[in-house]
C-alpha positions as CSV (number, residue, x, y, z in Angstrom):
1,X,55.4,-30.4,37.5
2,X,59.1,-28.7,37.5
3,X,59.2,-29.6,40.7
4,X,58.8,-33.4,40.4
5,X,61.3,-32.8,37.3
6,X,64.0,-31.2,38.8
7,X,63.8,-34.2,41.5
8,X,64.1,-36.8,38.5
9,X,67.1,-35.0,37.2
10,X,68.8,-34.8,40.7
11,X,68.7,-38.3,41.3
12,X,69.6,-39.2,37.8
13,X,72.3,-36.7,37.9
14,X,73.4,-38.0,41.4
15,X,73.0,-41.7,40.2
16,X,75.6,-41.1,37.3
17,X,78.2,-38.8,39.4
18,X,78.3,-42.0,41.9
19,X,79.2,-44.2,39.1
20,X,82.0,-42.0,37.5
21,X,83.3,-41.4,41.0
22,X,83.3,-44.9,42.1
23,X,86.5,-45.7,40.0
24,X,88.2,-42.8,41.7
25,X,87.4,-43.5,44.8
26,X,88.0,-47.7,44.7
27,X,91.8,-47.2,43.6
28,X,92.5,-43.5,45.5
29,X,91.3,-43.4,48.9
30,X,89.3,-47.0,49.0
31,X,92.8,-48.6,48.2
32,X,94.4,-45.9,50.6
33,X,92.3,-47.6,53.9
34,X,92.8,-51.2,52.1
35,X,96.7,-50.8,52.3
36,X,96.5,-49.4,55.6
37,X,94.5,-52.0,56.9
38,X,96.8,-54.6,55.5
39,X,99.8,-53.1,57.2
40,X,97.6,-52.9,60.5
41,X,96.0,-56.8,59.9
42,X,100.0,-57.7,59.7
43,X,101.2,-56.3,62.9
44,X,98.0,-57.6,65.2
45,X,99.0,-60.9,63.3
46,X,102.3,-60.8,65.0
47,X,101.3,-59.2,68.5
48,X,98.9,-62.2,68.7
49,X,101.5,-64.7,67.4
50,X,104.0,-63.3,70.3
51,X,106.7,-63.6,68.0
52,X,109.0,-60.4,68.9
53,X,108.8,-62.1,72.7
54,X,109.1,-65.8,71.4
55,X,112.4,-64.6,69.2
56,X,113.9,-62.8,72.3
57,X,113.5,-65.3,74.9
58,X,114.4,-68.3,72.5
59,X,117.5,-69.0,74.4
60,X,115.9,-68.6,78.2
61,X,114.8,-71.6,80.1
62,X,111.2,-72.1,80.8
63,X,109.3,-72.1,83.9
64,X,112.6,-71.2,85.6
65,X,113.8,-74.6,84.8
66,X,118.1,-73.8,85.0
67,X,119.2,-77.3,84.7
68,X,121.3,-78.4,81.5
69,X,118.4,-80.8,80.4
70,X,115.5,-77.7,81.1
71,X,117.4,-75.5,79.2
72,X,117.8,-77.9,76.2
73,X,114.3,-78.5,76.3
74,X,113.0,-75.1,76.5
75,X,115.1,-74.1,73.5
76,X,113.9,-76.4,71.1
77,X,110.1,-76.5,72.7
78,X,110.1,-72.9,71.6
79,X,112.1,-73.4,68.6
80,X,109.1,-75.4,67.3
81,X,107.0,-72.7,68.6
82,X,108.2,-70.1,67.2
83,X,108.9,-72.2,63.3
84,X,105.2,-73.3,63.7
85,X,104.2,-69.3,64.8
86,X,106.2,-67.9,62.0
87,X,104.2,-70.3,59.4
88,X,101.1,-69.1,60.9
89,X,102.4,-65.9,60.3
90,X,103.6,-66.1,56.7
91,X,100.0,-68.0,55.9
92,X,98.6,-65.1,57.4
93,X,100.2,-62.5,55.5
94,X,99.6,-64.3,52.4
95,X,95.9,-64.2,53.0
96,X,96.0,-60.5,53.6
97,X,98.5,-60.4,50.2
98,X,95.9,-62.2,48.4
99,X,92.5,-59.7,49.7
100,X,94.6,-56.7,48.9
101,X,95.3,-58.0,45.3
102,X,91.8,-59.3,44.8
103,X,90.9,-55.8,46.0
104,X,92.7,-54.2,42.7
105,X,92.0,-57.0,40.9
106,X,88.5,-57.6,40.8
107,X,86.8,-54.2,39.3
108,X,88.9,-55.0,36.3
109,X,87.9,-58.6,35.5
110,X,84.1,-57.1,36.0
111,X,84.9,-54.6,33.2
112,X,86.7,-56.6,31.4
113,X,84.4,-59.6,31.5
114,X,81.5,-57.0,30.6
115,X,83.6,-56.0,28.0
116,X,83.6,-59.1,26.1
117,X,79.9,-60.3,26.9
118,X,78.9,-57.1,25.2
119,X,81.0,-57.3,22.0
């Protein structure tokens, strides 16, 4: 019989310390990877967008096209590249903005909400 007790106890006991800790954990070292994930998700966002090459070779001509008319339309074809790329980007950032705030946000609107149902 203690035995079987002292199980119960460790697993309430467990049970409880996972609860208090989970707090700790979501804004300390949870919110730690969330931020650095967010800083990673940004720049793979703008190595696939090519934007650090599309910026630096705004003013070459494409497909080694040297005439006066290529070059004009190279330039603004990858003006409107790069506008449209840097739109994608700023959406994109936005999104990873918005998961990072839902990420502090939402444990507090549970309690909170909890909160109020119980009183």
């Amino acid at each position: 019989m203690p035995l079987a007790f002292g199980f119960i106890k460790l697993i309430f006991l467990n049970s409880f310390l996972s609860v208090v800790y989970f707090p700790y954990w979501w804004y300390t070292v949870g919110l730690k990877k969330r931020v650095i994930g967010f800083a990673n998700g940004i720049k793979n966002l703008a190595r696939n967008l090519a934007l650090k090459i599309m910026f630096t070779h705004l003013f070459q001509p494409m497909f080694g096209e040297y005439s006066k008319s290529g070059r004009i339309i190279s330039f603004f074809m990858r003006l409107i590249l790069l506008i449209w790329r840097s739109f994608l980007f700023l959406v994109g950032s936005l999104v990873f903005l918005a998961l990072l705030v839902l990420w502090i946000v939402v444990p507090l609107v549970s309690v909170w909400q909890i909160i109020i149902y119980l009183f």
